[in-house]
N, C-alpha and C positions, 0 to 999 in steps of 0.2 A: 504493500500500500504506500503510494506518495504522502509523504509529509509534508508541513508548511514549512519555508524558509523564513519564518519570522516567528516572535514569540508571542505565546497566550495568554491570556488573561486567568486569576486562577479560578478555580472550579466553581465556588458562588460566591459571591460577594454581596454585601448589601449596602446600600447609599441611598442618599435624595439628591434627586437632579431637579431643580426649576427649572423649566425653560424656558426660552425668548428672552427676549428686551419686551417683557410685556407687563403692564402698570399695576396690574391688580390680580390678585389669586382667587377671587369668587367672580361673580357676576357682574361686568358693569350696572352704568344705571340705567335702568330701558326706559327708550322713548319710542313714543309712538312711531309705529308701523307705517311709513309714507309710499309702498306699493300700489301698486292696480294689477285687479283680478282681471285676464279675459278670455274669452272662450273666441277659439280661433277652431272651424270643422270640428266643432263639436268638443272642444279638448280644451282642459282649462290650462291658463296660460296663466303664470307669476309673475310680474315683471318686478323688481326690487330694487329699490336705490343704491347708490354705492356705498351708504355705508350701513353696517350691519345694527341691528334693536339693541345690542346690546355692549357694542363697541368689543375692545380687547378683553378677552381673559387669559388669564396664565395659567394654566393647568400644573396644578401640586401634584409632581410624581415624583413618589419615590422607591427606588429600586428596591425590589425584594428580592430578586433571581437572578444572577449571573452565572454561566454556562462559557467553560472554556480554562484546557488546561496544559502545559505547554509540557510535551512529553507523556501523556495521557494519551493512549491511542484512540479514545474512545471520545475524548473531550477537543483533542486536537482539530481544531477546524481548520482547512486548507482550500480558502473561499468559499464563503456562504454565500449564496445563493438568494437564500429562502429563509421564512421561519413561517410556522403556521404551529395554530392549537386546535386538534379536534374537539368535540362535545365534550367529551370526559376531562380536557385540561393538560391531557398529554404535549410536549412540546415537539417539534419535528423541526430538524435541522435539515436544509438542501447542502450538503458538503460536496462541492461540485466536485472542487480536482481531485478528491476522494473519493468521487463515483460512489457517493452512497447517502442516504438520509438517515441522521442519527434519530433515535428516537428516547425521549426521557420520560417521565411521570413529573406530575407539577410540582413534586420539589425538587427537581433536577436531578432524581436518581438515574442513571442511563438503563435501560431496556433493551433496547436490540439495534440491533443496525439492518436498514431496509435495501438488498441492490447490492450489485460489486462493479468495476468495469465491464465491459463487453457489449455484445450486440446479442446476447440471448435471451431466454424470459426472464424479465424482473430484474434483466441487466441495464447501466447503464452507460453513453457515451459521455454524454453532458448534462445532469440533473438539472434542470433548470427554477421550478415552482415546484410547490404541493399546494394543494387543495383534499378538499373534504365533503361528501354529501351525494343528493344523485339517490334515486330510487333504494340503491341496497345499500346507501350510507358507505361507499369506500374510501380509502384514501387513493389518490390520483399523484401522480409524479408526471409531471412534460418532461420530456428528454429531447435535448435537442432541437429546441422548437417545435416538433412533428411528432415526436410519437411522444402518448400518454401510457402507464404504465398504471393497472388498478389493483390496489392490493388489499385483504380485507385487514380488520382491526387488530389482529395479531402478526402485521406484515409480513402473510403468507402473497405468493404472487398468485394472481387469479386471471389475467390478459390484457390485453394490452392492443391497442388501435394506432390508426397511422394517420393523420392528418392528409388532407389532399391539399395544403398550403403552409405557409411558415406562419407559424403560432406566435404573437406579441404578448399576448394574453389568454388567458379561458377557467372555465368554472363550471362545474358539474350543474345541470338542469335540473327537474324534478324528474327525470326520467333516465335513461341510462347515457343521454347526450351532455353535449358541452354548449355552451355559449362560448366563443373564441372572435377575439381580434383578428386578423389573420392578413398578409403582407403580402400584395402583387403587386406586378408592373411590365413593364416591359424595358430591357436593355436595348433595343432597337429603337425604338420610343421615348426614350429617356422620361421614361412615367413609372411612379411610384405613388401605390395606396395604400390606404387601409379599407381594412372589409369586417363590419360587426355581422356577424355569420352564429346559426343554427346550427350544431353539428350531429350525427347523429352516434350510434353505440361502434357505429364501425367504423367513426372518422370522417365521414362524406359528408359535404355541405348539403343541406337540407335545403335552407332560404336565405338570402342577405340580406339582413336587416336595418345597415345602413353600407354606405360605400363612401368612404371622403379621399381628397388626394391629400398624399403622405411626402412633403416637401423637401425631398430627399436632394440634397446635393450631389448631380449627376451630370459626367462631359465625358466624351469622346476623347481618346487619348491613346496614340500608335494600335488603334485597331480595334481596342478595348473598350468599354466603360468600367469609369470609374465612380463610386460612390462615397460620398462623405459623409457625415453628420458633423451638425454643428452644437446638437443638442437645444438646436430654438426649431424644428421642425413645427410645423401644423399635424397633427397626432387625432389619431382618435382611442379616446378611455372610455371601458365599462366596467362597472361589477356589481357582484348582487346586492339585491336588497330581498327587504322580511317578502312576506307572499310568493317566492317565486318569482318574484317580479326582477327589474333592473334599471341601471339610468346608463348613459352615455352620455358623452359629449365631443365635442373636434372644437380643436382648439383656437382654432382664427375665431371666433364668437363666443362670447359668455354668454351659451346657451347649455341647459341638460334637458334631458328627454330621459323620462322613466313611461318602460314598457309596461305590461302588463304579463300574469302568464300566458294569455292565448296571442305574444309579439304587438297587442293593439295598444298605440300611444294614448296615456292617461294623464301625463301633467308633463308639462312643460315649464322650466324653471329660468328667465333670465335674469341678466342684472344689469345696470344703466352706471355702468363702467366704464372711462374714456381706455380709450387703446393705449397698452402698456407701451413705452418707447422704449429703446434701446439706449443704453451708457456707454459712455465712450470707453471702458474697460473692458464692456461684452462686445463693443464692435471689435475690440482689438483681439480677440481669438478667431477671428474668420481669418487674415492673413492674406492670402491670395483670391480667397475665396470670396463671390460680390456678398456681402450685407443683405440679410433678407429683407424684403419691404414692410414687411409686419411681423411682430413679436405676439407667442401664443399668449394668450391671455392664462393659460392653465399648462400646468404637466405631470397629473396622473389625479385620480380620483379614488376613496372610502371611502368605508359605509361603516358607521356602529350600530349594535345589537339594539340601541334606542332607537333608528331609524334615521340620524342624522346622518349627510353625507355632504362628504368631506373634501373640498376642493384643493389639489396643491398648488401655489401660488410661486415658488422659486425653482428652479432647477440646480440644485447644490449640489453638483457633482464633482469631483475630480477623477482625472487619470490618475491611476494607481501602475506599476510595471506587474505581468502579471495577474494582475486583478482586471481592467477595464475601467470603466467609469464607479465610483464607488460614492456615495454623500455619506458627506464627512462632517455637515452642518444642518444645524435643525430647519425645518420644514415647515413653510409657514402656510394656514389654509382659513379658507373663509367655508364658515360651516352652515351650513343649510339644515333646516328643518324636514320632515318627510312629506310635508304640506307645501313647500317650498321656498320657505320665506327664511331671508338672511338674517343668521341668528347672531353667531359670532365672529371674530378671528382668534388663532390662539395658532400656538406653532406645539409639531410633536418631534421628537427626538429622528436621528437620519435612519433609513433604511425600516421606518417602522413598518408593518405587515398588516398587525390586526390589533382592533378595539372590538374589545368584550365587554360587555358590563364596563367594572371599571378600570379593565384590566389593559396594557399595552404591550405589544410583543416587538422586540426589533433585534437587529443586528449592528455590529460597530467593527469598524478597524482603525483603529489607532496608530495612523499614518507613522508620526516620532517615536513612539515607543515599542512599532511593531506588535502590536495586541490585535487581535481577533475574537470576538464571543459572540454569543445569543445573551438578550437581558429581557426582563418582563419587567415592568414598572407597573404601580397602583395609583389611579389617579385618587388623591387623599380628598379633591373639592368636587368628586364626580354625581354624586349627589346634589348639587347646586348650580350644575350647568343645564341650561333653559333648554328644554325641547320643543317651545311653540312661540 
């Protein structure tokens, strides 16, 4: 097995982290709601001013769980991936260059390990995500972008599907399918998108249920194409919500759209935001490359088990050698209600995954000091943040 070439964090630790530059640790003061409700073909429409009922909160967390131990074959993580928690609280580690997902019980006792290298069953090339849910409740593992791996709750391997596309995203249905982001174009064409796609238990696109272009930095060059990211692309994000249901949005408009289970749109959620500009520090990483003419207003989207969902508002990433892009800095998001009205802003720690109750899951690597872990934080004011 590959080990990491950097050191870990030890096995648990516990601390409180406030986050942000943010003024206040409960609730601001609410002022009235200054939106307009409208019904556009039948579908109610949100529109919300730009600034939130409830202004800045600071979300009180502090760590209970750290995971990660440097010489521990078990705890050694060598690029996480992923972090997710199923129903019962278990923690699941995506350990990519380790081709495996660790798997703990919620006080970080370790449990099994899910996968090895290869290209056999229940093996894998590149673990990418887990998720959780889906008619028979499995755990799901993307490899690779393309293939999903499903295993039951004892991380026995049970089968495993192939995608007809490269998977950005995706998340078990109520059925034995996926909802999946999923990535074309054409290199002849110099066109690149995104596709919100039905999938179904063997892989195959079902329906597409949205299509946006994906602003992909692409030119001609000795024969080839070449593709860039700049990491301000126009994107399109989904993930679930409670019923079955889901939101999406593309990111040139501060607009979401939550579906329904039977695909049919039910609310539509905007906000009356001027168009973000670019800084002369974010121009100055394109380099040769032209400046795009519009900056995405969002880059990536959550949902919490209260319904509120969750917009990310910075793209905090760095290059890491070996790693890829990694955020290294907290996360700042303007939170929406599941009614659709802008409730707060608050920032959550880098690479967070999932909000439970009042529970938060993430990962870190600690660029100077060479550390890598999984942490779970408890939001201490989670009780007092407004859900209407």
């Amino acid at each position: 097995m590959k080990t990491a070439h950097f050191k870990t964090a030890s096995a648990l630790g516990i601390g409180t982290l406030a986050v942000g530059l943010l003024a206040l640790a409960g609730p601001a003061h609410k002022t009235d709601w200054k939106g307009r409700v409208l019904t556009e073909d039948g579908v109610r429409v949100v529109v919300n001013p730009a600034e939130p009922i409830y202004g800045r909160i600071k979300l009180d967390l502090g760590e209970e769980l750290r995971i990660g131990k440097e010489g521990n074959e078990q705890t050694q993580f060598f690029r996480a991936m992923d972090v997710g928690a199923d129903p019962s609280g278990r923690i699941y580690v995506v350990d990519a260059r380790n081709f495996r997902v660790q798997v703990f019980d919620p006080s970080g006792k370790y449990l099994r390990t899910i996968g090895r290298q290869g290209q056999g069953p229940g093996e894998f090339e590149m673990p990418m995500a887990v998720c959780f849910g889906g008619q028979a409740g499995y755990t799901h593992v993307l490899d690779r972008f393309r293939r999903v791996n499903h295993f039951d709750d004892k991380g026995v391997f049970l089968r495993s599907a192939m995608f007809d596309g490269v998977a950005i995203s995706c998340f078990p249905d109520a059925g034995s399918g996926f909802i999946a982001v999923l990535l074309g174009g054409s290199d002849e064409e110099l066109t690149s998108y995104h596709v919100l796609s039905r999938i179904n238990g063997e892989g195959k696109t079902q329906s597409v249920l949205a299509r946006f272009p994906y602003t992909l930095f692409m030119e001609r060059r000795e024969g080839a194409t070449l593709s860039r990211s700049t990491g301000y692309e126009m994107s399109l994000y989904a993930t679930p919500m409670a019923g079955n249901s889901l939101v999406y949005g593309y990111s040139k408009d501060y607009e979401l759209v939550v579906l329904g289970p039977d695909d049919k749109k039910i609310l539509v959620i905007r906000t009356d935001e001027p168009r973000p500009e670019f800084t002369s520090a974010e121009k100055a990483i394109f380099g040769s490359m032209p400046v795009p003419k519009l900056k995405p207003y969002f880059y990536g989207l959550l949902t919490d088990s209260d319904g509120r969902i969750y917009v990310q508002k910075n793209t905090n990433t760095k290059g890491k050698r070996g790693f890829g892009p990694i955020a290294t800095e907290d996360k700042f998001f303007d939170v929406f209600s599941g009614e659709g009205r802008f409730l707060f802003r608050t920032a959550l720690p880098p690479n967070t995954r999932v909000i439970r109750g009042d529970l938060v899951y993430t990962f870190y690597v600690d660029e100077e000091q060479g550390l890598e872990y999984v942490q779970r934080f408890r939001i201490k004011n989670c009780a007092t943040l407004p859900k209407n």
